[in-house]
N, C-alpha and C positions, 0 to 999 in steps of 0.2 A: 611503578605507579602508571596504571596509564592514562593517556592524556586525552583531553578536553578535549572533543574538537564541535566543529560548527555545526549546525542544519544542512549547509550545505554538501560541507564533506559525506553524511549519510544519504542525504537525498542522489547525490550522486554515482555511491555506492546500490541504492534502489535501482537509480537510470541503468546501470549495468544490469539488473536484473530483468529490467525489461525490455531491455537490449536481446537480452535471452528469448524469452521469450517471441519479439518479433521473428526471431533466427528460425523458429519453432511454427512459425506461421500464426501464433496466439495473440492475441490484440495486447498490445506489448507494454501492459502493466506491470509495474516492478514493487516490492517491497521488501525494507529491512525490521528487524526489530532490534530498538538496542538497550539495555541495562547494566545500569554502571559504565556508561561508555565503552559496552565492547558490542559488539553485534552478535546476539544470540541468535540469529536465525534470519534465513535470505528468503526469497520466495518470490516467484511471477508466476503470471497467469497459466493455469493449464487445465482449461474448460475443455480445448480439444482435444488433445492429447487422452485427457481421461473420460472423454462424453461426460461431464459434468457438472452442470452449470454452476454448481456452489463451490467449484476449485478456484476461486479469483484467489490473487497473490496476497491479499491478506488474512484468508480463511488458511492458508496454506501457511504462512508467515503467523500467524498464531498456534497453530498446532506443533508447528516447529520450536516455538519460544516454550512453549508450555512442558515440552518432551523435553524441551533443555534444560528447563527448570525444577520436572517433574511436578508442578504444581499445574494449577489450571488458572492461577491469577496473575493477570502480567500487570497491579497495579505500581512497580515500580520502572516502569517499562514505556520505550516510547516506538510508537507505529511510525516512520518514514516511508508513504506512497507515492507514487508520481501522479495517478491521479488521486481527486477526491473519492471516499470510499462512496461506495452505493448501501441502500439501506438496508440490504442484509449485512453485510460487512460492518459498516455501523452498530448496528445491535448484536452482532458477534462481540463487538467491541466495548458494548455497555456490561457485557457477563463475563469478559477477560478483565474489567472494570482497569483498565487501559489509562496508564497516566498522561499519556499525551499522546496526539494525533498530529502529524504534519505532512500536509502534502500538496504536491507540486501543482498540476494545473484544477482549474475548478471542472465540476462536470453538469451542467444548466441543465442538462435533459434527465440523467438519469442518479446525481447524485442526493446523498441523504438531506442536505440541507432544501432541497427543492421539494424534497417531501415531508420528511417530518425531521428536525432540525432539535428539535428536546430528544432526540435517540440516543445522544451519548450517555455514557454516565455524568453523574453531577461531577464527580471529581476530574474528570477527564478535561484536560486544556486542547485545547483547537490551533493550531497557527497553519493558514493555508497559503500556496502564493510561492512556496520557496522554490527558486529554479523553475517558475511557472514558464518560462519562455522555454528550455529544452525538452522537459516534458510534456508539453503542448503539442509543440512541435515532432515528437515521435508517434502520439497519437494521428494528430493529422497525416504525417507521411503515408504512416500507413495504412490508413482508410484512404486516400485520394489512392494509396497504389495498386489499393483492393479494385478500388469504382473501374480505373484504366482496364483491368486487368481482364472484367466481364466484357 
C-alpha cells in the first residue's frame, strides 16, 4: 500500500526539480504530478533549453502524466508547483480538468489569479502557500544572481 504523505513532502519533491532546472540556467520552476499518492510525472522548466516559450514545468509535467496514464485527463491527479501557474498553464490545466493545484510561492505580476482567476476548471481545488518561504526564495536567488551577473 503506499503511503499518504503531506503537501509538503511533494512540494519538496517539485523543489528538487527546480533545483534542476536552476542547474540548467532555466528560471528554476519545479513540478510534480501525483495520483494515488505516487508521482506520475516530474518536470521543470525548459523554455531555454528547447527555445520554447510554452515548455514551463507544468506543460511539461502534464504531458508526462498523461503519457503515464495514456489518457489526456489528469482529473484524479494533483499538480505540485513551486510557483503559482501563469495563465497558459492554468488553462492547460482547465482541459487536463486537473483535480487539484498546489503551489508554493504566489506570482503578483504574471500569475493566472492576477489575470483571470475563473481559468481553472470548476472541479479543480486551489491550495497555494505551501513551502512559500523556500520556493520564494529560489526564485528570488536567482533573478538577484541574473541582475549581479549583467
Amino acid at each position: 500500500m503506499l503511503q499518504d504523505h503531506s503537501d509538503d513532502y511533494y512540494m519538496k519533491k517539485a523543489l528538487v526539480e527546480a533545483q534542476k532546472a536552476k542547474e540548467l540556467d532555466e528560471v528554476p520552476v519545479g513540478a510534480v504530478v501525483v495520483c494515488d499518492n505516487q508521482i506520475i510525472a516530474r518536470a521543470h522548466n525548459f523554455t531555454e533549453r528547447l527555445n520554447d516559450v510554452t515548455a514551463h514545468a507544468e506543460m511539461q509535467a502534464f504531458t508526462a502524466a498523461a503519457d503515464y496514464l495514456g489518457g489526456k485527463y489528469l482529473n484524479e491527479c494533483t499538480l505540485y508547483v513551486t510557483l503559482e501557474p501563469c495563465l497558459m498553464c492554468a488553462g492547460a490545466s482547465y482541459w487536463t480538468q486537473l483535480k487539484k493545484i498546489v503551489f508554493g510561492a504566489s506570482d503578483e505580476k504574471r500569475g493566472f489569479r492576477a489575470m483571470a482567476a475563473q481559468v481553472l476548471h470548476p472541479k479543480t481545488e486551489l491550495v497555494g502557500g505551501v513551502m512559500e518561504k523556500e520556493c520564494s526564495e529560489i526564485i528570488r536567488d536567482f533573478f538577484v544572481t541574473k541582475r549581479q551577473l549583467k
